[in-house]
C-alpha positions in Angstrom: 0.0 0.0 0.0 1.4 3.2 -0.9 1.7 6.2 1.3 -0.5 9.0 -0.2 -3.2 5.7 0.4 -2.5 5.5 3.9 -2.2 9.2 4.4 -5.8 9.5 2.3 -7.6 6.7 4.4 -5.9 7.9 7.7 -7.6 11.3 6.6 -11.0 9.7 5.9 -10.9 7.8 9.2 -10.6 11.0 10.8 -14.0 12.5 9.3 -16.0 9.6 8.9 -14.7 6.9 11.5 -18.1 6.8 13.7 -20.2 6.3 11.0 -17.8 2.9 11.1 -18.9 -0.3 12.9 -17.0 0.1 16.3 -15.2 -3.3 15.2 -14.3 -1.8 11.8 -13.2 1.7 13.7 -11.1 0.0 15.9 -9.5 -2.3 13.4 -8.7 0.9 11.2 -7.3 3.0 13.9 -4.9 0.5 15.4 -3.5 -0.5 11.5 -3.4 3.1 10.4 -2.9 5.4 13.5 -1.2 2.4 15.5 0.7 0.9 13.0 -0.1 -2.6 14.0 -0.1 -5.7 11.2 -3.2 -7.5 10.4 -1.6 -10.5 11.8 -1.2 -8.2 15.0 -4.7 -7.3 15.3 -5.9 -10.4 14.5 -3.9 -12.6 17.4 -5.2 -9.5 19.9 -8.8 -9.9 18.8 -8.3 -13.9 18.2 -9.5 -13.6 14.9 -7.6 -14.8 11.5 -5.8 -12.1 9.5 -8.0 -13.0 6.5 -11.0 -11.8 8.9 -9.0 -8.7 9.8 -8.3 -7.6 6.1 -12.2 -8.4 5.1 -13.4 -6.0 7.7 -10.9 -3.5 6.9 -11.7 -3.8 3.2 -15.2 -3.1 3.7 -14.4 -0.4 6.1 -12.6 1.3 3.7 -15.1 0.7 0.6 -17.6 3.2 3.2 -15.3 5.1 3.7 -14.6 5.9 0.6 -18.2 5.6 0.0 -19.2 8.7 2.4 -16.4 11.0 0.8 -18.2 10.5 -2.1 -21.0 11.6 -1.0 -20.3 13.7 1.4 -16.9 15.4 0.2 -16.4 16.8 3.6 -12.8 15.8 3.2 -12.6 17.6 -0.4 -14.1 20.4 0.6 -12.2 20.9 4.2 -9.0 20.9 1.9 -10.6 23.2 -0.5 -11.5 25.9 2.5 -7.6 25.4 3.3 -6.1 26.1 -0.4 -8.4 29.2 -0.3 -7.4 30.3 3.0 -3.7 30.2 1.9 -4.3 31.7 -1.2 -6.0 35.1 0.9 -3.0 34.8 3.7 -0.4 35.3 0.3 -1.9 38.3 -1.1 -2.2 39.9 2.2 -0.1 42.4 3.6 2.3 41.2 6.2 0.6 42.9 8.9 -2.7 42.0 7.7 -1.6 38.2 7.6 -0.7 38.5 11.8 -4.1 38.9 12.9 -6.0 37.4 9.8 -4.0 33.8 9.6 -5.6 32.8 13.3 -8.8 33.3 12.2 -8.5 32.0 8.7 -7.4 28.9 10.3 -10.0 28.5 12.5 -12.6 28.4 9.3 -10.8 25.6 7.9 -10.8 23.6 10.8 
């Protein structure tokens, strides 16, 4: 699995992980935020990896499934290109009191 993948689901865990079953969540967060192996998950849930890797599969088809929908993630990054863009053109002082606030609408 490539980085920008793990990066992009990582992100997409982040917005819609509780729309996840809590065994699906849980499974996602300790392989991507943990690091753990599927064979590591699996002896700590007593499970076989194959079972591990069909639930995060699944998991990750909704996830990906919601961002379609919902482009929440899409659109947060959008709000944050803008917000860059307007903290550029700005004047230096202008940027010192702007750039807290601009970052709080793209949180």
């Amino acid at each position: 699995m490539s980085l920008k993948t793990i990066v992009e689901i990582g992100e997409l865990l982040d917005f819609y992980g509780v729309l996840l079953t809590g065994r699906q969540r849980e499974y996602m967060e300790l392989y991507y935020n943990e690091n753990l192996t599927l064979a590591e998950i699996a002896g700590h849930f007593g499970i076989s990896r194959q079972a591990v890797h069909d639930t995060m599969g699944h998991a990750e088809e909704q996830l990906r499934a919601y961002e379609a929908k919902l482009q929440l993630f899409q659109k947060r990054m959008e709000r944050m290109k803008l917000a860059e863009e307007i903290l550029q053109r700005l004047p230096q002082e202008d940027r010192d009191w702007l750039g807290p606030m601009l970052t709080r609408i793209t949180e």
